[in-house]
C-alpha positions, 0 to 999 in steps of 0.5 A, a space after each residue: 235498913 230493909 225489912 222482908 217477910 219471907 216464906 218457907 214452906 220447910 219450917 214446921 217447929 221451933 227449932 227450925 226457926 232457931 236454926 234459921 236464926 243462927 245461920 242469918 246471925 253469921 251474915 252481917 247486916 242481917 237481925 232476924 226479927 220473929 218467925 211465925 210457924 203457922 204462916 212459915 214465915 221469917 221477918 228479917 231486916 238488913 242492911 242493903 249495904 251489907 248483905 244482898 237478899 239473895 245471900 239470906 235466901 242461900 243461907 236459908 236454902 244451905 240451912 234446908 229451908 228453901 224460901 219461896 216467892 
């Protein structure tokens, strides 16, 4: 397992978080840890094995919330 924090600009309420959260739910591998909406950022920990980092960053652009490096 791999824990990330990644940064999307894009997240502003509670609500995206959520929406954030039930897109990585439908990847498997992913468990979506915490989000922090003042730092608009996600923590995540997956199995490499599982699901690549860039699949979670699609999932979370297809969502709207585009990540940043």
């Amino acid at each position: 397992m791999k824990d990330v924090i990644l940064t999307a600009p894009g997240i502003g309420c509670d609500r995206c978080l959520e929406s954030i959260r039930q897109a990585l739910s439908k990847l498997a591998g992913v468990e979506f840890l915490r989000g922090d909406l003042s730092s608009k950022q996600v923590s995540l920990r997956f199995d490499e094995s599982r699901v690549k980092l860039e699949e979670i960053e699609q999932a979370m652009e297809d969502e709207g919330y585009p990540v940043v490096k």
